[in-house]
FIPATOR-559321 format. One record per residue: residue in three letters; x, y negated, z of N, C-alpha, C, O in turn. Coordinates in Angstrom, 1 decimal. Each point is the difference from the previous one (the first is absolute). Example, Ala and Ser with C-alpha at 12.3 -4.5 7.8 and 13.67 -1.06 7.14 Angstrom:
BEGIN
PT  aa n.east n.north   n.up ca.east ca.north  ca.up c.east c.north   c.up o.east o.north   o.up
PT ALA   13.2     5.7    7.8    -0.9     -1.2    0.0    0.9    -1.2    0.0    1.0     0.0    0.7
PT SER   -1.4    -1.1   -1.4     0.9     -1.1    0.0   -0.8    -1.1    0.8    0.5    -1.1    0.1
***
This chain:
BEGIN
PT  aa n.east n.north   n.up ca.east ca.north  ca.up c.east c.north   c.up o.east o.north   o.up
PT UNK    2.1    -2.9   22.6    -0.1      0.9   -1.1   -0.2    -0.8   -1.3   -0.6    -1.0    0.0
PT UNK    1.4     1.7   -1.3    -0.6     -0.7   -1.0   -0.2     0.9   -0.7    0.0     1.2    0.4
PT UNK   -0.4    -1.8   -1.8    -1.1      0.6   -1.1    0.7     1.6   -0.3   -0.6     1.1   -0.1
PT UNK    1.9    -1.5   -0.1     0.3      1.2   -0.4   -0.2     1.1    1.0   -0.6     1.0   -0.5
PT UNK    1.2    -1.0    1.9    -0.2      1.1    0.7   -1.7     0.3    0.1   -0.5     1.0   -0.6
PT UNK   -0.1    -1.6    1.1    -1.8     -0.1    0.0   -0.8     1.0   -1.3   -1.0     0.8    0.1
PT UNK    2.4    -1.3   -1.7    -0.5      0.9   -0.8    0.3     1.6    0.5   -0.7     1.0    0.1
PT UNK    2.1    -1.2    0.2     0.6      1.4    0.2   -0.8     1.4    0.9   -0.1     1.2   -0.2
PT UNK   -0.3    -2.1    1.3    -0.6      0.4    1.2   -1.0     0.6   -0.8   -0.1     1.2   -0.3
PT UNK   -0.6    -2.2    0.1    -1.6      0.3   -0.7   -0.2     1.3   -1.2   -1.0     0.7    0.0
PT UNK    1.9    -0.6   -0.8     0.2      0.7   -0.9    0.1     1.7    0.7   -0.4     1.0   -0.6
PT UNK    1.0    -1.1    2.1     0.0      1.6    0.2   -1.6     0.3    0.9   -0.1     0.9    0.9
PT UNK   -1.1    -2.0   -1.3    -1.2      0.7    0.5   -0.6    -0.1   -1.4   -1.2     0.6    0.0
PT UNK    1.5    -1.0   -1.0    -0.9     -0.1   -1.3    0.2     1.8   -0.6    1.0     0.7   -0.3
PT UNK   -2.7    -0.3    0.4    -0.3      1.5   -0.5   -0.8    -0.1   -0.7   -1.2    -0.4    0.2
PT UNK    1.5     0.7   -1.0    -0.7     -0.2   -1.8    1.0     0.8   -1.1    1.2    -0.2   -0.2
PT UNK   -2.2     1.3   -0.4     0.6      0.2   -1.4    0.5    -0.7   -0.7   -0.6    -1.0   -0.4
PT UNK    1.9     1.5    0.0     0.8     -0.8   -1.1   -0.9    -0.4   -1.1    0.3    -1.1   -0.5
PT UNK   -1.1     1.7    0.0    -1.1      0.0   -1.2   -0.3    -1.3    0.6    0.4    -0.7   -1.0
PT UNK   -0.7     0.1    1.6    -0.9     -1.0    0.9    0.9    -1.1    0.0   -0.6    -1.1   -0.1
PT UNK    1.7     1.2    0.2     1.5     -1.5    0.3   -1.2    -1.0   -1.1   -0.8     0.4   -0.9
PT UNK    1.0    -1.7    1.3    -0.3     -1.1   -0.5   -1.4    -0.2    0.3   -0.2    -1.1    0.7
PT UNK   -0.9     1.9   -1.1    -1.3     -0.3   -0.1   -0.2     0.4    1.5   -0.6    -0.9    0.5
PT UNK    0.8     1.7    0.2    -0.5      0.3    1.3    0.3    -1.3    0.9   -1.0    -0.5    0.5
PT UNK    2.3    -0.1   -0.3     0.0     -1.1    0.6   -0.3    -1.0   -0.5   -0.3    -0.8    0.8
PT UNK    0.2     0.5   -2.2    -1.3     -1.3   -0.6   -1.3     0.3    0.5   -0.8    -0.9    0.2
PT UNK    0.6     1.7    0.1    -1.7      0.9    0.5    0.0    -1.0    1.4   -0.4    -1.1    0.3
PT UNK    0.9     2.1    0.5     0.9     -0.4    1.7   -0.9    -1.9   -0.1   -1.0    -0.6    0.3
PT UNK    2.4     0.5   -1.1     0.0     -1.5    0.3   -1.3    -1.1    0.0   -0.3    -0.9    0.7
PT UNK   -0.7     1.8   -2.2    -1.2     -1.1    0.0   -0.5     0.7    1.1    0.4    -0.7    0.9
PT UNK   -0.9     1.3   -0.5    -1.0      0.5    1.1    0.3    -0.6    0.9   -0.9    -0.9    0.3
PT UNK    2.0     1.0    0.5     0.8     -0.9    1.2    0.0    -1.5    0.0    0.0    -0.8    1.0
PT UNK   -0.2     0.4   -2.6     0.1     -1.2    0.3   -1.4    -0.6    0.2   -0.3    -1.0    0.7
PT UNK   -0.8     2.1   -1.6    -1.4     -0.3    0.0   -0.5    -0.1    1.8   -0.9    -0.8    0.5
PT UNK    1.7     1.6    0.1    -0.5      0.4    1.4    0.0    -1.8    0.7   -0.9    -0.8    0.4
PT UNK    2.4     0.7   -0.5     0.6     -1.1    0.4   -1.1    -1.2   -0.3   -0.3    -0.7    0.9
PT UNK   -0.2     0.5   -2.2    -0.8     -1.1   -0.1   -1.4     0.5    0.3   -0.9    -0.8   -0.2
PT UNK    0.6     1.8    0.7    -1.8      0.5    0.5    0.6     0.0    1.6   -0.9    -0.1    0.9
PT UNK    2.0     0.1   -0.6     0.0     -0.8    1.6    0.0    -2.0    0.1   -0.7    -0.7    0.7
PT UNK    1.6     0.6   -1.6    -0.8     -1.7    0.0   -1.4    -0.2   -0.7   -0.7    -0.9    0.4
PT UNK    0.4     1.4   -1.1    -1.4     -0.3   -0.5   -1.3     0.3    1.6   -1.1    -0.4    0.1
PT UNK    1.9     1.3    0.6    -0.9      0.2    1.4    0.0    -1.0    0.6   -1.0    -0.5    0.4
PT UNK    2.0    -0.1   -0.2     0.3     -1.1    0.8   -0.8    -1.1   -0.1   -0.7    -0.7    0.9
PT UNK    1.0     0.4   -2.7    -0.9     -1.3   -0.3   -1.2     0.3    0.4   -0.6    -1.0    0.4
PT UNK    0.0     2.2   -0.3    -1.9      0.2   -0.2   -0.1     0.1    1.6   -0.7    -0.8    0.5
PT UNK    1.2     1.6    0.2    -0.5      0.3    1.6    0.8    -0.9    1.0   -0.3     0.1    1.2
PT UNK    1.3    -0.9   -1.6     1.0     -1.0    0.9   -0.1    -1.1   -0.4    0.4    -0.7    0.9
PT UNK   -0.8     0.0   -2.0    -0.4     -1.5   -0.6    1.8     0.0   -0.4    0.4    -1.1   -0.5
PT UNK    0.3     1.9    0.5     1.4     -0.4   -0.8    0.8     0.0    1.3    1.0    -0.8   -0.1
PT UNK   -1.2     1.5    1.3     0.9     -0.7    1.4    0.6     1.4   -0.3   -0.6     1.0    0.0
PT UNK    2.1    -1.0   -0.3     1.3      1.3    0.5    0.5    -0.2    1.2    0.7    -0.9    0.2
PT UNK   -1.2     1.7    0.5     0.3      0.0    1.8    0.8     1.4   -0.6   -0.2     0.8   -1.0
PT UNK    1.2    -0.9    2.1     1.2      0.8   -0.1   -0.7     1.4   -0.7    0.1     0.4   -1.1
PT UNK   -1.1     0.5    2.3    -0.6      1.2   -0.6    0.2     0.2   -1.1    0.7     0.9   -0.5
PT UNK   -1.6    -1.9   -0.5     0.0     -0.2   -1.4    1.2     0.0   -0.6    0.3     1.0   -0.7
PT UNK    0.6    -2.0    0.8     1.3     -0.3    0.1    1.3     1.7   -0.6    1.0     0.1   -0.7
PT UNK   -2.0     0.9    1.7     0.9      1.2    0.3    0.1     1.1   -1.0    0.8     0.7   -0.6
PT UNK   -2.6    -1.1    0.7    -0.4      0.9   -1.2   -0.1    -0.1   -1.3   -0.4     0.8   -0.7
PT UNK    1.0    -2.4    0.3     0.0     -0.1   -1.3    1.6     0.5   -0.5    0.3     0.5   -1.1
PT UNK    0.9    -0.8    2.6     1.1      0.2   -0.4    0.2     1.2   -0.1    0.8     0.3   -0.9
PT UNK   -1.3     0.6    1.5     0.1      1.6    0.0   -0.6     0.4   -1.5    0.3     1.1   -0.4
PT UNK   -0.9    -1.5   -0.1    -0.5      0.3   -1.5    1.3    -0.9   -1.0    0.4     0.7   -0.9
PT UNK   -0.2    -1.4    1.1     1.1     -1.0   -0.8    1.4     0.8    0.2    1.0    -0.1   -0.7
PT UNK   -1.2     1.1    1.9     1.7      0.6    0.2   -0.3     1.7   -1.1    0.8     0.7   -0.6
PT UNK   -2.1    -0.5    0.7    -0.5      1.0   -0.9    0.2    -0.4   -1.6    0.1     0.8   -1.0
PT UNK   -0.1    -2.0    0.9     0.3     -0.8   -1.1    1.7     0.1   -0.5    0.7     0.1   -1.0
PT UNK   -0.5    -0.2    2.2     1.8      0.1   -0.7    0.5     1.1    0.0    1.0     0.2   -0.7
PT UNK   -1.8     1.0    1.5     0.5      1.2    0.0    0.2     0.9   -2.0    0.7     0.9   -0.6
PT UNK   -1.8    -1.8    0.3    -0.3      0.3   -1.6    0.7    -0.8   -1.3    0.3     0.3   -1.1
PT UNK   -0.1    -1.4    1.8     1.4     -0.6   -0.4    0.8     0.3   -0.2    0.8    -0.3   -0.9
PT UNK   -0.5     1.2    1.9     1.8      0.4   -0.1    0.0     1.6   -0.8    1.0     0.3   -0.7
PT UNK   -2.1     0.6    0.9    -0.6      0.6   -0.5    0.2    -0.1   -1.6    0.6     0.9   -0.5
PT UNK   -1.1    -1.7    0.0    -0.3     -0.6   -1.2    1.1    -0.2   -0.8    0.2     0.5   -1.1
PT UNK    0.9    -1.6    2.0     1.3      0.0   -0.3    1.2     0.9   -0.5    0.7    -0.1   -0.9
PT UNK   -0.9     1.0    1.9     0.8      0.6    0.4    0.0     1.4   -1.2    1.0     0.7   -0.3
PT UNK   -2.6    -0.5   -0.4    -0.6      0.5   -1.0    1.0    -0.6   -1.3    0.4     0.7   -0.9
PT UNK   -0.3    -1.8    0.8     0.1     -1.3   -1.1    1.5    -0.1   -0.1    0.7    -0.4   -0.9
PT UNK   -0.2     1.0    2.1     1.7      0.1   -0.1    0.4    -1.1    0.0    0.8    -0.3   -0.8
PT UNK   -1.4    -0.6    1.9     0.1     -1.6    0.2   -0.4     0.1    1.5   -0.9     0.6    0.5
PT UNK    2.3    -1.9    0.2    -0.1      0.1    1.1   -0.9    -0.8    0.8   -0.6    -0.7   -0.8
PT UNK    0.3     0.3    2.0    -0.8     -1.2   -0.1    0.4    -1.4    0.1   -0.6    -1.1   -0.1
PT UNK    2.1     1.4    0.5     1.1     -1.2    0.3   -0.1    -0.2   -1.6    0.5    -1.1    0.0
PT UNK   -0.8     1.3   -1.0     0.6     -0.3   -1.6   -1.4    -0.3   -0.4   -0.1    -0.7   -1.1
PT UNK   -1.3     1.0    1.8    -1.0     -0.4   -0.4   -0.4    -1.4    0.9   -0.5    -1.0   -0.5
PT UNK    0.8     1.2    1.9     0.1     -1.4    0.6    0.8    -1.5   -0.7   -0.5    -1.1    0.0
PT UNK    2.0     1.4   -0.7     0.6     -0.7    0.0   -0.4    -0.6   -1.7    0.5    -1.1   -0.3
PT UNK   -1.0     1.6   -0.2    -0.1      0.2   -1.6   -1.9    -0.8    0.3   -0.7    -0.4   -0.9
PT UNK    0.6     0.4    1.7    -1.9     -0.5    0.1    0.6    -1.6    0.6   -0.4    -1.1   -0.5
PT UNK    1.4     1.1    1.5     0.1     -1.2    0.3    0.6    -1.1   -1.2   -0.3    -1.2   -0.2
PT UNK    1.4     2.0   -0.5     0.5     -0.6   -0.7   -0.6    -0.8   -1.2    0.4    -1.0   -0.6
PT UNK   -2.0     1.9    0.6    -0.5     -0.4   -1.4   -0.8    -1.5    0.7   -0.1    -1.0   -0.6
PT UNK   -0.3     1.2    1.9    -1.1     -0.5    0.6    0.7    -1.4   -0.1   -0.4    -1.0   -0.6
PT UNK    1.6     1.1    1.2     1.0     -1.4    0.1    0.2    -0.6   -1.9   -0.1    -1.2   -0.3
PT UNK    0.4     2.2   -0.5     0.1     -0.7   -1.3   -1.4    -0.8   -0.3    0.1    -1.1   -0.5
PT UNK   -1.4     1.7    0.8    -1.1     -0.7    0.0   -0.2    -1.3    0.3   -0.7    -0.8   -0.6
PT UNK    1.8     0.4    2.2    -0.4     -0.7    1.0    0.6    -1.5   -0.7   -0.6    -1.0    0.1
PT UNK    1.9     1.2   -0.8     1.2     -1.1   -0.2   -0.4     0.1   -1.2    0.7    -0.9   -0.6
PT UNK   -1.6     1.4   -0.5    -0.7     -0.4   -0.9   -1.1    -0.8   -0.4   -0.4    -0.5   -1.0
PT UNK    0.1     0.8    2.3    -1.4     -0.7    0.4   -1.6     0.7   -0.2   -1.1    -0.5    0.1
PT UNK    1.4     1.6   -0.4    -1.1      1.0   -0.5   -0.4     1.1    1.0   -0.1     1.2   -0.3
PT UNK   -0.1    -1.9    1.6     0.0      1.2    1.3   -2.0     0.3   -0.7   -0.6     1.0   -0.5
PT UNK    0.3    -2.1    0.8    -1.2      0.0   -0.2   -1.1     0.9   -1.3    0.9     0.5   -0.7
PT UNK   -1.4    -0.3    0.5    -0.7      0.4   -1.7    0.0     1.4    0.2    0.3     0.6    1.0
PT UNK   -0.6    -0.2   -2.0    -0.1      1.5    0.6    0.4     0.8   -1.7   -0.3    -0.7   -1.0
PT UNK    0.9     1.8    0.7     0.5      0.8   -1.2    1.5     0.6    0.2    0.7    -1.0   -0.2
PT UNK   -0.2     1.7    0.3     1.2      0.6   -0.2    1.3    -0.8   -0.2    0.8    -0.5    0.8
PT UNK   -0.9     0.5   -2.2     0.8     -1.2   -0.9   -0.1    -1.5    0.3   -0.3    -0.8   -0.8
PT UNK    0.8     0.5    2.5    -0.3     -1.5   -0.2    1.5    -0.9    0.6    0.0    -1.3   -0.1
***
């Protein structure tokens, strides 16, 4: 499967008022992602940091809840994820052959 179909797919379970396009799946996404990091934050405190598969399962199942709002999001934005994939990599690589992967600000 790729980005695009996954968007496509995903788009005929997204139910939300049109009033809602944009901010509902920005919403979606930080919660999902908050979840995502309050299952590793469990880990560090009750596992000393050990991801045994269990863990493993349930972080990826919140992380796929994660892209569900992605595409969501996108798909809101009238942008595909193949054009948000390829356009993230591209910048990432101009960073890389500049020498400026490192540092942190927008503009680098």
């Amino acid at each position: 499967m790729n980005f695009e179909d996954y968007q496509t797919q995903a788009s005929k379970t997204a139910i939300y008022n049109d009033a809602d396009v944009i901010i509902y799946p920005a919403l979606g996404l930080f919660s999902e992602a908050g979840e995502v990091a309050g299952k590793v934050k469990k880990v560090l405190r009750d596992k000393n940091g050990h991801f045994d598969p269990i863990e493993r399962d349930k972080i990826a199942d919140e992380v796929g809840d994660v892209l569900w709002y992605i595409a969501a999001l996108c798909t809101d934005l009238g942008v595909g994820m193949e054009t948000i994939a390829q356009n993230n990599l591209n910048k990432l690589n101009s960073r890389m052959s500049r020498n400026v992967i490192q540092g942190s600000g927008d503009n680098r």
